[in-house]
N, C-alpha and C positions, 0 to 999 in steps of 0.2 A: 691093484695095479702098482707099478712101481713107482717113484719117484721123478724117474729117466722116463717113461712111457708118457707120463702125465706130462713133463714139461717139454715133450717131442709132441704130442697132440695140441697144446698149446702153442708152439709156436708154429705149426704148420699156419693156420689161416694167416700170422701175422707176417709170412714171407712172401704166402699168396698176395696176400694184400699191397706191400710194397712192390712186388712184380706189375702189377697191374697200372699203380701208380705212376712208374718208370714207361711202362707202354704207351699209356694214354698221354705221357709226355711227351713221347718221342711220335705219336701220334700229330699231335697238334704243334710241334715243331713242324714235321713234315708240309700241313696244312698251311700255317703261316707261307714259307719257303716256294709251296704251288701259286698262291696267292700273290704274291708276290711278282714272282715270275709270268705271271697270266696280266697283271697290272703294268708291266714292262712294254705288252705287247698290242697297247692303246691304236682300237683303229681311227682315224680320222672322220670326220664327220661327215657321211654318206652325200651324196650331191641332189640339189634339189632337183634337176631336171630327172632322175630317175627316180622320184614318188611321182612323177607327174600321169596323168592318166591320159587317152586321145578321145576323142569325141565325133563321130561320121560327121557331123553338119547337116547329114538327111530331114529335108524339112517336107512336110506332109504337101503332097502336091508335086515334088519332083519329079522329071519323068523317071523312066527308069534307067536308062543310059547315062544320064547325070547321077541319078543314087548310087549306080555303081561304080561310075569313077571316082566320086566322092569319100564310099567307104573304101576304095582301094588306095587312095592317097593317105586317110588314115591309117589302115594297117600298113603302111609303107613308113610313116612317120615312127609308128608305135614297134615297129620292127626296127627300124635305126637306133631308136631310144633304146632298147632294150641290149642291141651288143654295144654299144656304148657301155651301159652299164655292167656289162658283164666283162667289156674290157677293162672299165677301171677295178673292177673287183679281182682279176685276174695281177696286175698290177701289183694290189695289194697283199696278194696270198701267192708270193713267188714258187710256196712249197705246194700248189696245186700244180696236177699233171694237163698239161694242154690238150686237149686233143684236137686235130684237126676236124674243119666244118666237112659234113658228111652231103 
């Protein structure tokens, strides 16, 4: 082999190698930059009335006409909570598309 051949084989890996290094910088630049920009866009802290859960009140022995207006007052409560919460989530993500109640 030549002289020229031998030190063109030798320096290929070492330009691979600086290529790679420059990537994976420009890599975790990037990364930083996302990171960043995603910690700008801090939600508030979610409201405690929407972890809350609803409860029928059905106690053993009710008639039946009272259990059912009972649970139908629950899901009436647990329905209001719920676009409540989806209102303020709505609010908060102005870049979600509305759509109207079907």
């Amino acid at each position: 082999m030549k002289p020229k051949s031998i030190l063109m084989v030798l320096l290929i890996p070492i330009f691979c190698a600086a290529c790679a290094q420059t990537e994976s910088a420009r890599v975790q630049a990037a990364g930083e930059a996302l990171g960043e920009a995603r910690a700008a866009a801090v939600w508030p802290v979610y409201p405690d009335d929407c972890r809350r859960t609803s409860r029928s009140g059905i106690s053993e022995g009710d008639r039946l006409d009272v259990a059912v207006l009972k649970m139908d007052e629950a899901l009436a409560r647990q329905n209001a909570r719920t676009r409540r919460c989806a209102d303020w989530y709505d609010q908060q993500r102005p870049d979600v598309v509305q759509e109207e109640d079907q």
